[in-house]
Structures are given as structure tokens and as C-alpha cells.
C-alpha positions in Angstrom: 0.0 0.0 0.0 0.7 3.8 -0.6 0.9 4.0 2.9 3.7 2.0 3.9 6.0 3.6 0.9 8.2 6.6 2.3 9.3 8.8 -1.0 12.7 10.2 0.3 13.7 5.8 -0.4 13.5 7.0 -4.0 16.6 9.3 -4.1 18.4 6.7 -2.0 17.7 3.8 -4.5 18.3 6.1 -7.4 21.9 6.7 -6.7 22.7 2.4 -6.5 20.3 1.9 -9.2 21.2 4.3 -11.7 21.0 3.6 -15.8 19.4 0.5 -15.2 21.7 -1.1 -12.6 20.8 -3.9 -10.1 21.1 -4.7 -6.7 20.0 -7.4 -3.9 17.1 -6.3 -1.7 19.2 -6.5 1.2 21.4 -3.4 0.4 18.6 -1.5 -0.4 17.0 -2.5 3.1 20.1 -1.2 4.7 20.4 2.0 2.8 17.2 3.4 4.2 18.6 2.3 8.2 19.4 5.9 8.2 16.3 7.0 8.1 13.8 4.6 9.2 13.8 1.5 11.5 14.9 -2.0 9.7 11.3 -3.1 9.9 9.9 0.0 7.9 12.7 -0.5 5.8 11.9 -4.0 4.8 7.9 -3.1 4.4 9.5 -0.3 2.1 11.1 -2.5 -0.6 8.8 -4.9 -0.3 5.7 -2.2 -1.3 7.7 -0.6 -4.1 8.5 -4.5 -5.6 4.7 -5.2 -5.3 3.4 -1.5 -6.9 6.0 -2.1 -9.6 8.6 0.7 -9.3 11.1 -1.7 -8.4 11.5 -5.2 -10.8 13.3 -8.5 -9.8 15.8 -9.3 -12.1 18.4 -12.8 -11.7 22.1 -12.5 -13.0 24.0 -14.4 -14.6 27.0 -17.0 -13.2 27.2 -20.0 -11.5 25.2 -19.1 -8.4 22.3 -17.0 -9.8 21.5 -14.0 -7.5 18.2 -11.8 -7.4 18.3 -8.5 -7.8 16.0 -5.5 -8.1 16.0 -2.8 -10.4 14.1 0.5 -11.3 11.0 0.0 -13.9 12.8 1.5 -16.9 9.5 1.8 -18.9 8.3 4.6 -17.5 4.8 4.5 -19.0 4.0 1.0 -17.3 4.8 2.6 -13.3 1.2 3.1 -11.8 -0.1 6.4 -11.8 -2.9 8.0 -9.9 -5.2 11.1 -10.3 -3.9 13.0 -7.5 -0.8 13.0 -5.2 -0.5 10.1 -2.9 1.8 12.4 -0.3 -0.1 15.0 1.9 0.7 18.7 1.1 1.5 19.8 4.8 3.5 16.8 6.4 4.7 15.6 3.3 3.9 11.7 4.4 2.0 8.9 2.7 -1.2 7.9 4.6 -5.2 7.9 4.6 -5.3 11.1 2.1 -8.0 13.3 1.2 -7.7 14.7 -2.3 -8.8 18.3 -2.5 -11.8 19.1 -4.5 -10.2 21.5 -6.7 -6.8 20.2 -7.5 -5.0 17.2 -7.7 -3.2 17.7 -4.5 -4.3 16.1 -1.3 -3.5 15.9 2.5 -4.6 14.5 5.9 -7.9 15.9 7.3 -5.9 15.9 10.7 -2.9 18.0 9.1 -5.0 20.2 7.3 -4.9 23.8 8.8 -7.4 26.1 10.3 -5.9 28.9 8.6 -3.9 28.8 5.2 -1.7 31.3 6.2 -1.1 29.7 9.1 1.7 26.6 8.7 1.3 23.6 11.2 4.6 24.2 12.5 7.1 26.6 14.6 10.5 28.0 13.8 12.7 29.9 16.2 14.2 33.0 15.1 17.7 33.4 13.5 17.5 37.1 15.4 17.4 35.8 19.1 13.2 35.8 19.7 10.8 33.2 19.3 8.9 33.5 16.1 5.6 32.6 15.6 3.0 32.4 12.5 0.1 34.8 12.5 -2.9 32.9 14.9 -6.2 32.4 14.0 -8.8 33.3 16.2 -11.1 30.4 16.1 -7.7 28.4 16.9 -8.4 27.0 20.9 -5.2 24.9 21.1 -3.2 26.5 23.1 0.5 27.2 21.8 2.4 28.9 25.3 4.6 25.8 25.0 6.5 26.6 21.6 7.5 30.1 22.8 8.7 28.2 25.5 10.6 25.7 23.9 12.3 28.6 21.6 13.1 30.8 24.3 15.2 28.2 26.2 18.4 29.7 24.3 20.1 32.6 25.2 18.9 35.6 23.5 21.4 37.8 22.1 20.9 41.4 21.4 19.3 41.4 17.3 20.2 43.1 14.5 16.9 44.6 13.0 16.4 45.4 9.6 14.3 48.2 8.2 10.8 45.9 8.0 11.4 44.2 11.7 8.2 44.6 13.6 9.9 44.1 17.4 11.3 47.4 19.3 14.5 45.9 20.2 14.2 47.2 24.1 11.0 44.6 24.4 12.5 41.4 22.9 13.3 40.5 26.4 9.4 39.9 26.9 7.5 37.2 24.7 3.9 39.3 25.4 5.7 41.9 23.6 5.7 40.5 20.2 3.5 41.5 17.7 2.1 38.5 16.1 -0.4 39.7 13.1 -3.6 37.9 13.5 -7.3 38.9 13.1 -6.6 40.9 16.4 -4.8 43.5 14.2 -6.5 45.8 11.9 -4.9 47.8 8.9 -7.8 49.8 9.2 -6.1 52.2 11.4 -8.5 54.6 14.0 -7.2 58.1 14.4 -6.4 59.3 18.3 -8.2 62.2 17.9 -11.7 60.2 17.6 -13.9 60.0 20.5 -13.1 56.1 22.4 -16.4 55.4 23.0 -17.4 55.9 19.2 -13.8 54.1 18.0 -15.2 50.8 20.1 -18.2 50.5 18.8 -17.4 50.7 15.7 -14.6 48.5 15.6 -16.8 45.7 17.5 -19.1 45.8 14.9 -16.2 45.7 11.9 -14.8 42.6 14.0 -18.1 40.8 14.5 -18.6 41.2 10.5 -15.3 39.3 9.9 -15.9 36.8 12.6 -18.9 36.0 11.3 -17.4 35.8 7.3 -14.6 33.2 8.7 -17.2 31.1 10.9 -19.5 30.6 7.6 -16.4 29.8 5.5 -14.7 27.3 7.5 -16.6 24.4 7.3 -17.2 24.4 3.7 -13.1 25.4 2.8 -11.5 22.9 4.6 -12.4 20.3 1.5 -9.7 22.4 -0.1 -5.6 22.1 0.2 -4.3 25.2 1.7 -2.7 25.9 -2.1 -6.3 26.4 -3.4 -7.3 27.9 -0.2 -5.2 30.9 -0.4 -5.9 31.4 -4.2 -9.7 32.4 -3.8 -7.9 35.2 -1.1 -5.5 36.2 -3.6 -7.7 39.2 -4.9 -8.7 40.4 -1.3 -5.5 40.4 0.3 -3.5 42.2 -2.9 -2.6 45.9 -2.1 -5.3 47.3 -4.8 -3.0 49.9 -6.4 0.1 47.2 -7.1 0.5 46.6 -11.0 2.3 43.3 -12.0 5.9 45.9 -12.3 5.9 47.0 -8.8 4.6 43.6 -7.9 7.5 42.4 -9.4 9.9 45.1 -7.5 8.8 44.4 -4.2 9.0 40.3 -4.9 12.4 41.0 -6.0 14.0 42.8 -3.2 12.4 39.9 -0.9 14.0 36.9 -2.8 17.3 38.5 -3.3 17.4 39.1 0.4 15.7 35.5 1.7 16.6 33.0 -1.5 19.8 32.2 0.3 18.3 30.0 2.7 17.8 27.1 -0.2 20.9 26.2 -1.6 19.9 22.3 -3.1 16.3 22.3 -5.0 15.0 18.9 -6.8 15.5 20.5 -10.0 19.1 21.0 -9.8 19.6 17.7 -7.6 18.6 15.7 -10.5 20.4 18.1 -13.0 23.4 17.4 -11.2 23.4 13.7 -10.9 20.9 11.8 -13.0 20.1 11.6 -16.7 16.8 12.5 -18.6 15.5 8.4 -18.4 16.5 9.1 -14.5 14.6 12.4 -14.3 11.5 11.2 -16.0 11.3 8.0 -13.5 11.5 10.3 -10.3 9.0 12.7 -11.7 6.1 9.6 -12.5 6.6 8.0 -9.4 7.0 11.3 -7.2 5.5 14.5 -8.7 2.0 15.2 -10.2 2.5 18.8 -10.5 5.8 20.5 -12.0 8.7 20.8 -10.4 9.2 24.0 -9.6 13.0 25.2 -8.9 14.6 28.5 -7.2 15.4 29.2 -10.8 11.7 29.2 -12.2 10.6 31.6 -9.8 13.5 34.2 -10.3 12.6 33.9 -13.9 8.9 34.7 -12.6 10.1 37.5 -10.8 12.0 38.9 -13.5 9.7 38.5 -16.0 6.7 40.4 -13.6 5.0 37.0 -13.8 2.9 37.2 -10.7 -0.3 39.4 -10.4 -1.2 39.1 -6.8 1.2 38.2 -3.8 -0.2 35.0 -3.2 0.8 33.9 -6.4 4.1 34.0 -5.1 3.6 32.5 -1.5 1.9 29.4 -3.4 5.1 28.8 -5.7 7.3 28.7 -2.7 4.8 26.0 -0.8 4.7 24.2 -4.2 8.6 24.1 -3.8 8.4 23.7 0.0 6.4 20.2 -0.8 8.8 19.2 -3.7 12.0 19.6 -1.8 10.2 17.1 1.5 8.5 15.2 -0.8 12.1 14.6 -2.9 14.8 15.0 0.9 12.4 14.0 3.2 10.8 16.0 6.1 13.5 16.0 8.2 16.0 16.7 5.8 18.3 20.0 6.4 16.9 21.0 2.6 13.1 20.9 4.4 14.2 22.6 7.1 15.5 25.4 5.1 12.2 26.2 2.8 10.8 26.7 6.6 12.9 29.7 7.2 12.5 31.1 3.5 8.5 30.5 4.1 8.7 32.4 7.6 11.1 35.5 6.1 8.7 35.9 2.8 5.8 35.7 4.5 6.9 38.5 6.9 7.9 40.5 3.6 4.1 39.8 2.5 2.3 41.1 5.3 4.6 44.4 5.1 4.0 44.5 1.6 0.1 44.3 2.1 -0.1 46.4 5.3 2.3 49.5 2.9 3.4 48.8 -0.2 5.3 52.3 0.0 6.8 51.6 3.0 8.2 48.0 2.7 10.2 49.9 -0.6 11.1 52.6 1.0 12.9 50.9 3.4 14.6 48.7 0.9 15.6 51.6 -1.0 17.0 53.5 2.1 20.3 53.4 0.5 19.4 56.0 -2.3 18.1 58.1 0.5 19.0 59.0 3.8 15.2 60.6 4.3 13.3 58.0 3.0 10.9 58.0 6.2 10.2 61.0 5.2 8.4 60.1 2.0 4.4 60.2 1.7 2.7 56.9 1.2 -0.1 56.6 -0.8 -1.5 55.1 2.1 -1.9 57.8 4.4 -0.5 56.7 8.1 -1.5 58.5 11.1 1.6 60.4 12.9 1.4 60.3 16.8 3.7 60.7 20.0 4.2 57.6 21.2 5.9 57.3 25.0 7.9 54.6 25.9 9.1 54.3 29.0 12.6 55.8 30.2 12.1 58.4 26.7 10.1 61.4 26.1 7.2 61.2 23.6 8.1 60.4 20.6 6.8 61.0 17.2 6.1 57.9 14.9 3.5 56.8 12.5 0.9 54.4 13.2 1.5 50.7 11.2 -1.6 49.5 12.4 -4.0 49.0 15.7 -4.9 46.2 17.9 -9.3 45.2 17.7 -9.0 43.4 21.3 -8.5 44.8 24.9 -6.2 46.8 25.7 -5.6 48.8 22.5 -2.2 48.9 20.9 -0.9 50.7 18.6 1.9 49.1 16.1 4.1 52.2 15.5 7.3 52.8 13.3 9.5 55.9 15.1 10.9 58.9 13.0 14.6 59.5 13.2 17.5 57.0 13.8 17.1 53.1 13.2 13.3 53.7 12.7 12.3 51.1 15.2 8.7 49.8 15.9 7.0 48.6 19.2 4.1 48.0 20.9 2.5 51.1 22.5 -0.8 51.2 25.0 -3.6 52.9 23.9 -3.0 55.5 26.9 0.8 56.8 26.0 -0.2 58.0 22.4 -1.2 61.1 21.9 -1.8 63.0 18.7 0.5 64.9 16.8 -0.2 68.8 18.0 -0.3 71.4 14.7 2.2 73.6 16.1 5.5 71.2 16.0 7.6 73.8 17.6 6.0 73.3 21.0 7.6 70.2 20.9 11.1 71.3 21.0 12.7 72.2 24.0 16.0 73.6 24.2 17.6 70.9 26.2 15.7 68.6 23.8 18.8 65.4 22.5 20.0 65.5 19.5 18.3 62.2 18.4 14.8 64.0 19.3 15.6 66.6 17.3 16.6 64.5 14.3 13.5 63.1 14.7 11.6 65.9 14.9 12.9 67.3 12.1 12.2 64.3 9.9 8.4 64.5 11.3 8.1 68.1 10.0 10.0 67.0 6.7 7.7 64.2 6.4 4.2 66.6 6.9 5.9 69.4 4.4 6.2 66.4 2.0 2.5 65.0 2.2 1.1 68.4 1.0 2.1 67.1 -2.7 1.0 64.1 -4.2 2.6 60.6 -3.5 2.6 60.0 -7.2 5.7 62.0 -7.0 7.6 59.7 -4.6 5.5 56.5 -6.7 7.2 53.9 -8.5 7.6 55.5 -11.6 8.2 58.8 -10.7 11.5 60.4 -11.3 13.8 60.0 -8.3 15.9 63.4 -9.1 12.1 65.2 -8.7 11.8 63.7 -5.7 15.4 64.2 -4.4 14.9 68.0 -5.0 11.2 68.1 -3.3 13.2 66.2 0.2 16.4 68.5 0.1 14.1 71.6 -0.2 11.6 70.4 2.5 14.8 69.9 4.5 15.9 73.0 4.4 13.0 74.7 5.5 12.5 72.5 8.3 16.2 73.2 9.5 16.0 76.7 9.2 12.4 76.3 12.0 13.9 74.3 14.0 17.2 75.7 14.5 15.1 79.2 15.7 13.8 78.0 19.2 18.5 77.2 19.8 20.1 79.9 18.7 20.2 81.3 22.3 20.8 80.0 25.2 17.7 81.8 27.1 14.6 82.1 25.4 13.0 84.3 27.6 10.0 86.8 27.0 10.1 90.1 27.4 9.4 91.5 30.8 6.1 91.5 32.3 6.8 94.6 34.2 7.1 97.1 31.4 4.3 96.0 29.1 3.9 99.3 27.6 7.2 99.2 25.9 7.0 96.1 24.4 3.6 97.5 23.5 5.5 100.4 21.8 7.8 98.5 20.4 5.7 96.1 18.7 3.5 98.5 17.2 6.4 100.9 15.9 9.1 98.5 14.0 11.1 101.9 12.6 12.4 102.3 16.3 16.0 101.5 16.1 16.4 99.4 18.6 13.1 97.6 17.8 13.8 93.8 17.0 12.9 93.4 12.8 9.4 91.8 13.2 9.4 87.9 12.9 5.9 86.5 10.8 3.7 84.0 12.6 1.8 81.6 11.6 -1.2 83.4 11.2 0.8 85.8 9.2 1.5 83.9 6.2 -1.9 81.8 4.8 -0.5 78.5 3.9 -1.8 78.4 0.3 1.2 81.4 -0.4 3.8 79.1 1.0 3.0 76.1 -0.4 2.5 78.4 -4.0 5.7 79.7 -2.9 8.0 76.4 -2.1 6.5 75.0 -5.4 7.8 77.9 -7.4 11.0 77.4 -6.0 11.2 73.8 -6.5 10.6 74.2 -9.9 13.2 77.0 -10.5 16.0 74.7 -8.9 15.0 71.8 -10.7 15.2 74.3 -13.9 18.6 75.4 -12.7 19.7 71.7 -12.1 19.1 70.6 -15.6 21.3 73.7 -17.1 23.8 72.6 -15.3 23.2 68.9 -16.2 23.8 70.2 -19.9 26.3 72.3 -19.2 28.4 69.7 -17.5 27.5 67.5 -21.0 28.7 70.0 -23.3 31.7 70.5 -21.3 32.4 66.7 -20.8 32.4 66.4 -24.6 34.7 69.0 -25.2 36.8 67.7 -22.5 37.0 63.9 -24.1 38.1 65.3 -27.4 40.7 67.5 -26.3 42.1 64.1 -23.9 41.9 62.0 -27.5 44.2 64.7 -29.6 47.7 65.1 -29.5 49.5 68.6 -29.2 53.3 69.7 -29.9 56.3 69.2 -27.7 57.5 72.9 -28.5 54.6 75.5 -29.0 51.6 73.4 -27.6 49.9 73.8 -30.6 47.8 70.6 -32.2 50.1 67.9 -33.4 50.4 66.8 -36.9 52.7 63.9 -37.1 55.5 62.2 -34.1 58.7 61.9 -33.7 58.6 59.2 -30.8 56.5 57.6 -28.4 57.5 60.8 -26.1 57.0 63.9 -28.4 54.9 65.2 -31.7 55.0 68.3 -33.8 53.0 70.4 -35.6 55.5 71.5 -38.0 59.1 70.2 -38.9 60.3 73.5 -37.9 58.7 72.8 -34.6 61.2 69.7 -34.5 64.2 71.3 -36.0 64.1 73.7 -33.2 63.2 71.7 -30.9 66.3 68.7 -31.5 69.0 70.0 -29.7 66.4 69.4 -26.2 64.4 66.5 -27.3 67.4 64.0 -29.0 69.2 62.9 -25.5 65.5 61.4 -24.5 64.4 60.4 -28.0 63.4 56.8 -28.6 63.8 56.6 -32.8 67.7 57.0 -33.5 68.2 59.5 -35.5 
């Protein structure tokens, strides 16, 4: 029976049976000992020999031996409608085939949620990790964050996309974990909290209710299938296939390194095409698919929706367990790929902008500072042992207590975990917020907050993926310079204090009089200056420098030109005029008068004997 057939024995046979080759059923008992006890070995080779993938076959000599070989008419192997090995452990068994595909799986393996796998995998950055939980999941899963946090924890390195404030990694309650809990949807601080809960219990009851309805009747579907009919309504709605494409690509060039052996180059490596076709009847139903095949998906912009994507890699997570086994180091490997893409999805869904952004921080040192199409709240957020701080708002918790998911402006651009209670909205008036004594890393920050809020009075077509980045370069160095020049004012001195209280009248006079000569030049408020004129008026002077940038552009053309064919002409030894012929490797002339006067100097160093 299927059951009772492992399909890692497969590869093992293959490499003693190759082109056609023999051997006694012995040795390929005690090839699988490995792997599997001698018992499920011997059931093994005996269930291949009676399903006909491996023949008996005597040899010659005086004492005739019996041996086994492959089948090596590939048409005669038996063959079945859908695939005999489940698609989340990997194992033969009782199967179910999925109603829409010709995959199947074991009703006990199949998941709750399809984003969800059915397995754990501890961090390579020190903290337990954990797969987004679903809601309607009861089983209780305390015991792998246990198990993972056994290990000493050392201090991370976080990326730009990490999702844990490195001074809470100490703490497992203080991971964020996406689930249904967590709602892109994100409520502003400044609405009223009774209004904010009730609407959000009635958005969460909606969606509890959707999944409750949907359960039942989706689980006679493989989790492939599954996560296609989603594929539509968990796509960022304003991604085409070329940004698609761009954002897949910086993922896999950053995550691909965890697989370094695939079945397609396993077999390209070692077997030939007779060998290759046998593996793929007796194994595979579906195409192999190969770390190569998707790269050439990625590069060709291939994939419409995200899903697309995660589904190749769980089609190549099954080959590669199906092909090495599920414990093999190869399986083990898709698992971390799986976990770090998946991450990259969910940032991709929650802000397109944002996850590139971050991966383009390099061409940029303000790149927080861009708008997102996706507008994001901005907030202090206050963390204990630091002063408010501002930071944009990722997303927000549904359940009690309230949390706020929250990327910081300035330095590393962190994210934590903040209560509902220590955020606060962003105030109009950003100069309140800096103090004279205030650190340098707060004003940084601060600075790239009023940057960033300059920035989002223009269009975020302008930052987009195919806008022009010089446009966009100009628009960030001219927003900066304004926003150094405001916040610089409230420093200069080290005593801001008002005038006196006691002689109101003078300052009264003062004030009202500016041609007194010893009256301070009048400094324009807020009120002063509407903002339509200096918005009107930072456009104007955005477009004159950007005028003034591709003069010099040309200019700097012209003169390269003019510089390259003066380097590829060659000029005269005496009067520095343009050469016409040379005398050596060291000297030409314009003129042979030019080198009859010019013998006497140049003959002790000339290399053509005269």
C-alpha cells in the first residue's frame, strides 16, 4: 500500500540503481537504516517491488542471484489522479484529495488557517517566532515560545521591515504577532473612544462572522487552493504586475539564500533525462518547480497578486520534503525562506510604500520622510525611560487593551508595541515640541516629522514607483531646508526668555512701531502667512531649482564632450599647438620647424635614433 512507501527511499535507491543497474534487496533494506527503522525498511522494498517501481531481475553466473532494479518503462509505473503524499507533512497515509486540485492531505494536518503553517521556527535574530494565529484556533500554543526561548537571547540586529522594538525582545507578550486581532484599518487618536469601540466591535463581529460561515465548507480544499480564492482580497489594490515584481524582487534576493539544493538541480546534477523522467512519475503530479523558475517569474513580472508568489514557494516547499524528506536539512530550510517571505508579504500588504522605502533607504538618507499613498497616522508615542516620541501608526490592535503598532521617525526607525493611553496625537504647532535641552536624536527626529508633513502636501505620485527620483530628491532637500531653518530658531540662544512682564507698555511700543531702532525686525507668525502662499511659494522654488539643475546637467554634458576630445588629440612638444605627425613615443609636432628647433632638447631622451 501507498501508505507504507516513504518517497525520500526514491533518491536513496536512485543513486545504486542508476541507468538501469541492479542490486539485492538486502542493500537496499540497509540503505534506508538511516532514516527509518529496519522493519519500515523491509515493508518499504517490499511495497515498491509489489506497486512495480522496483523489478526482480536474476544475474547471470554460476550461483544466480536476485536482484531489483528500477522499472525503466516509464509509461508502465502506476499512476494516480492526484498526489499520494499529503501537502502539509509531506507523508504517505489515509489522504484526502482536495476538490479542486490534484493535491491532497490528511484531514488531521489540514490547517485552520492557510496562512497559518502547522509548525514553529525559532528565530535566527534571538526571539521566538511565531505564524500569525487564527482566532477560532483554541489549542493553546504557550509551549513553543517556551521551547524557543530556552536559548540565550542575544541582542538582534533589525532590519528596516522588523516589527519588534529591540528594548522589548526581552518579553514574549511583547511580540506582535499579526492575526485577526490586528486591523490595517487604522483609528485616528483624535476620535472620541467610546465611538472608535463601537465601531470597531461591529467591523470585528462582520469578519468573525465571514470566517465562521467559510470554515466548514473550505476545509475540502488544500491550503494551495485555499489561499488562491484570497488572492484578490488580500492584494494591495494599487500594485500593477511591475511593482509587484519590484517588491518580490527585493524579498528573494534578500531571503533565497536560505535554499541552496532544489530537486530540479539535484537531478540536473546527478541523473540523466531516463532518471529524471522516472523520479517525476513516481513522485510528482504537478511541475517541479526550482529556485530558478521563480526568479525567472520575478524577473519576467509574472505574478499578479502576492499569493501567487507565496503558493510557488509552498509548491517548492512540498517538492523539496517530498524529494529530501521532512526532516531533511533541505526541508528545514524552505521553513525559514517561508517564515522571512511571509513577513515581507504582510509588510508588503499592510504598505506597499513603506516595505520599498525601506529597501531603498540606501538612495536616500530621508526616506521615512516620503508620503505613502496610504496615508499613516503620525502620533507621539511614549515609551518608558524616553520622552514622547513621534512615529507613524502601522496598524491598531481590535481586542482589549488597544495597541498601537508604531514605526518611530529618526535613527534606526524602530517599531513597538505602545498602549492605547501613552499615544497622543501629533499637536499642529510642531515647535512646542522642541525644547532647548531637547537630545539630539529628538531633534533629528523631529525634524524628519516636520519634513515628512511638508512632503504629504504634494501628491505621493511623485515619490511613486515610476516617478522620477531626481524630482523627488529635490522636493526632500528643499523640504529639509526649510524644516532646518524652524527648527534651528527656538537654539540659537541660550535663554529664550519673554520680554518683561513689568514694562508692558514698551514692548507695546515696540511692537507696534518697527522703525524704532532698537526695535527687533518683526518675525511673521503663523497666522501671518496663509499657507496656500507658502505652499505656491515652495512650489515655485522647487521648480526654478530643478530648472537650474538641468542647465547645469547640460552644461556639464557639453563641457564633458569638449573635454574627451581635447584628452583624444595630441599637441606639440615645443609650441603646444595641435600635433600633426610624431617623432617618438614621447614627443609630436606640428610643423618640422617645430622639431628642428626643438632637437638639440628632445634627442638625448628620443626613442627613434636618428
Amino acid at each position: 500500500m501507498a501508505s507504507d512507501f516513504p518517497p525520500l527511499a526514491i533518491r536513496i535507491w536512485m543513486h545504486k540503481l542508476k541507468k538501469g543497474g541492479g542490486q539485492p534487496a538486502a542493500i537496499l533494506e540497509r540503505s534506508l537504516l538511516n532514516f527509518m527503522s529496519a522493519e519500515a525498511a523491509s515493508l518499504s522494498v517490499a511495497n515498491a517491488t509489489e506497486r512495480g517501481i522496483l523489478l526482480p531481475r536474476a544475474l547471470g553466473g554460476r550461483a544466480k542471484r536476485l536482484t531489483l532494479t528500477f522499472c525503466q518503462k516509464v509509461s508502465s509505473l502506476p499512476s494516480s489522479t492526484s498526489d499520494p503524499y499529503c501537502f502539509e507533512c509531506h507523508l504517505p497515509g489515509v489522504i484526502q484529495k482536495c476538490s479542486s486540485c490534484e493535491r491532497s492531505f490528511h484531514e488531521d494536518c489540514q490547517r485552520k488557517d492557510p496562512e497559518k503553517p502547522n509548525y514553529s521556527v525559532p528565530s535566527d535574530k534571538g526571539q521566538p517566532y511565531r505564524f500569525p494565529v487564527n482566532e477560532s484556533d483554541k489549542e493553546p500554543e504557550n509551549h513553543q515560545i517556551v521551547e524557543a526561548s530556552q536559548t540565550p537571547t542575544p541582542k538582534p540586529l533589525l532590519d528596516y521591515n522588523s516589527n519588534i522594538n529591540q528594548d522589548l525582545l526581552a518579553t514574549p507578550d511583547s511580540l506582535k504577532h499579526e492575526s485577526l486581532e490586528w486591523d490595517d484599518d487604522v483609528f485616528f487618536v483624535s476620535e472620541q473612544k467610546g465611538a472608535r469601540q463601537r465601531q470597531q466591535a461591529r467591523i470585528k463581529d462582520e469578519l468573525q462572522t465571514s470566517l465562521d460561515s467559510d470554515e466548514g465548507s473550505d476545509l475540502g480544499r488544500c491550503t494551495r487552493c485555499r489561499l488562491l480564492s484570497l488572492a484578490a482580497l488580500h492584494n494591495p489594490p494599487q500594485l500593477d504586475k511591475q511593482e509587484l515584481g519590484c517588491l518580490l524582487k527585493y524579498s528573494w534576493e534578500k531571503h533565497h539564500s536560505w535554499i541552496t539544493m532544489d530537486v530540479a538541480k539535484y537531478m540536473a546534477k546527478h541523473w540523466n533525462e531516463r532518471d529524471k523522467a522516472l523520479i517525476k512519475r513516481i513522485l510528482f503530479k504537478s511541475k517541479i518547480l526550482g529556485l530558478a523558475d521563480i526568479e525567472r517569474n520575478i524577473e519576467a513580472n509574472k505574478y499578479t497578486y502576492l499569493t501567487e508568489f507565496l503558493m510557488h514557494l509552498l509548491d517548492l516547499q512540498h517538492n523539496i520534503a517530498v524529494f529530501f524528506g521532512p526532516k531533511s536539512e533541505e526541508y528545514n530550510a524552505t521553513k525559514w525562506l517561508v517564515r522571512d517571505v511571509t513577513h515581507d508579504i504582510r509588510e508588503i500588504r499592510r504598505c506597499p510604500d513603506c516595505y520599498r522605502y525601506s529597501n531603498e533607504a540606501s538612495l536616500s538618507d530621508l526616506w521615512f520622510a516620503k508620503p505613502c499613498l496610504q496615508r499613516h497616522e503620525l502620533v507621539f508615542a511614549k515609551q518608558t525611560g524616553s520622552p514622547p516620541w513621534p512615529a507613524k501608526v502601522m496598524s491598531v490592535s481590535k481586542r482589549q487593551p488597544i495597541k498601537y503598532d508604531v514605526r518611530f521617525f529618526g535613527g534606526s526607525h524602530s517599531r513597538a508595541l505602545i498602549s492605547e493611553r501613552d499615544i497622543t496625537p501629533i499637536e499642529s504647532d510642531i515647535q512646542s515640541q522642541i525644547k532647548p535641552r531637547s537630545s539630539r536624536a529628538l531633534s533629528a527626529a523631529l525634524r524628519e516629522l516636520q519634513c515628512h508633513m511638508m512632503l504629504s502636501h504634494y501628491s505621493a505620485s511623485l515619490f511613486g514607483f515610476h516617478a522620477d527620483p531626481a524630482t523627488a530628491e529635490n522636493l526632500i532637500q528643499v523640504a529639509l531646508s526649510h524644516c532646518t531653518e524652524s527648527s534651528e530658531a527656538p537654539t540659537t540662544s541660550k535663554r529664550g526668555r519673554p520680554s518683561t512682564p513689568a514694562n508692558p507698555g514698551t514692548a507695546k511700543k515696540r511692537r507696534l512701531n518697527p522703525n524704532t531702532p532698537d526695535a527687533p525686525s518683526p518675525v511673521p507668525t503663523r497666522a501671518t502667512i496663509p499657507d496656500s502662499v507658502t505652499y505656491d511659494k515652495l512650489t515655485a522654488e522647487i521648480l526654478r531649482a530643478h530648472e537650474d539643475l538641468l542647465k547645469c546637467q547640460r552644461k556639464l554634458t557639453a563641457m564633458q564632450q569638449k573635454l574627451d576630445e581635447v584628452k583624444r588629440k595630441q599637441w606639440c612638444y615645443l609650441c603646444l599647438e595641435e600635433a600633426v605627425f610624431d617623432c617618438c613615443f614621447t614627443a609630436s609636432y606640428c610643423s618640422g620647424e617645430c622639431q628642428r628647433r626643438d632637437k638639440r632638447r628632445h634627442q638625448a631622451i628620443c626613442k627613434v635614433n636618428h
